[in-house]
C-alpha positions as CSV (number, residue, x, y, z in Angstrom):
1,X,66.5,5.6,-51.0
2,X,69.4,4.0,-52.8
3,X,72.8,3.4,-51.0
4,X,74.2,6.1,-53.1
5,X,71.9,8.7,-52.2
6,X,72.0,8.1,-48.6
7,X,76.2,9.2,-49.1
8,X,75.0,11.9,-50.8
9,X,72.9,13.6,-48.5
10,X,75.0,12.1,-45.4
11,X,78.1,13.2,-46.9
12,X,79.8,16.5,-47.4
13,X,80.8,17.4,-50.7
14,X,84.2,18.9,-50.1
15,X,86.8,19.6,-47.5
16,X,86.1,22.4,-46.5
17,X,82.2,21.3,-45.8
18,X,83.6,18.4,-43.9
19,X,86.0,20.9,-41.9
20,X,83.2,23.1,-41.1
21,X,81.1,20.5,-39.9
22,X,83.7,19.1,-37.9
23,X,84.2,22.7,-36.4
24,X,80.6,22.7,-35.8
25,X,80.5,19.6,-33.9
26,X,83.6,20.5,-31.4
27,X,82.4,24.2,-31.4
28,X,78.9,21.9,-29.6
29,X,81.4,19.7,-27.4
30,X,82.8,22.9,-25.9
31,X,80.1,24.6,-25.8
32,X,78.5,21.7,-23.5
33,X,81.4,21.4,-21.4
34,X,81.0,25.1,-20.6
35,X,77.5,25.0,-19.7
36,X,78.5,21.8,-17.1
37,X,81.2,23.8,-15.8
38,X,78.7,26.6,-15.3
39,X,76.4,24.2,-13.2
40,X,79.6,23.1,-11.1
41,X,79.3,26.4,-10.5
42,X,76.0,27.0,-9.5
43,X,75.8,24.0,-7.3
44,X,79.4,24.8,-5.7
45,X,77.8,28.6,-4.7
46,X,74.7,26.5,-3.2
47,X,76.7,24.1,-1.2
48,X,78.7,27.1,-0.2
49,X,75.8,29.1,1.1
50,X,74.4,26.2,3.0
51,X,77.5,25.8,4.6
52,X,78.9,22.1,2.9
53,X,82.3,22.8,2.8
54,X,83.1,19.0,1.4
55,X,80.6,19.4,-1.8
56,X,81.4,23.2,-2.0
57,X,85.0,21.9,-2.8
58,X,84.0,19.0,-5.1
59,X,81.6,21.0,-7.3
60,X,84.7,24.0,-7.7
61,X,87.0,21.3,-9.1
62,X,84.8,19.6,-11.5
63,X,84.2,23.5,-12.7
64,X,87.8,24.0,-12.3
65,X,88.2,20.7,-14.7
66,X,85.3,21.9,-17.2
67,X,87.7,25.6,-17.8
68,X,90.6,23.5,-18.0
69,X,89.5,21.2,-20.7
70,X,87.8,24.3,-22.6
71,X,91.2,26.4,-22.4
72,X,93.3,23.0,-23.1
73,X,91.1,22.3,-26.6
74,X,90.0,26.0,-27.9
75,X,93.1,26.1,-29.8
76,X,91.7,23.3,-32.0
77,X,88.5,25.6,-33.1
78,X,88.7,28.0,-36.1
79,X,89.5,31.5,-35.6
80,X,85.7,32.5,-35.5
81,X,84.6,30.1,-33.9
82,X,87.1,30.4,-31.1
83,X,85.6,34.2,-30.5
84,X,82.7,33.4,-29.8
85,X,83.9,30.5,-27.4
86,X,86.1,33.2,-26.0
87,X,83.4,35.7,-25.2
88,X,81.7,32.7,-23.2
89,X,84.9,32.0,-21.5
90,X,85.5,35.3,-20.4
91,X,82.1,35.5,-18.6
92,X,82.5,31.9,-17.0
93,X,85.9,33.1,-15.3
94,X,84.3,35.7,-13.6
95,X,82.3,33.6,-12.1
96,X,85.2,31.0,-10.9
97,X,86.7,34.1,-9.5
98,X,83.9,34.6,-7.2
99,X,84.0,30.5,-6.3
């Protein structure tokens, strides 16, 4: 493969391919975060229901920190892309609510 097809295939062909693909790959990042923040949360009900106050409290920040940097950097996604993020959200809240 020549050096020039290698841009070609690697690269998008307009702005509006490279936005979406950008959107894309943030759309992953938060999608990731949420999914850590939602085993914060898992491991912060264990530790609660075996008593371990100290890791209980640990594992509810870091899911505290997780919705925070989802909420702090959802404004960045496209419209569509931020409803779908949204929808997640909603569901991971009510689970912080019962931390």
């Amino acid at each position: 493969m020549t050096e020039r097809s290698v841009r070609e295939v690697s690269m998008p062909q307009s702005f509006s391919d490279l936005f979406e693909e950008s959107n894309r790959a943030f759309l992953g990042f938060l999608q990731a975060e949420l999914r850590l923040g939602l085993t914060f949360a898992g491991m912060a009900q264990g530790y609660r229901g075996k008593g371990n106050e100290e890791r209980y409290e640990t594992n509810k920040r870091y899911t505290m920190q997780a919705m925070a940097t989802i909420d702090q950097l959802k404004g960045r996604l496209s419209d569509t892309a931020r409803e779908g993020l949204q929808r997640d959200s909603v569901s991971f809240a009510a689970i912080i609510a019962t931390l």
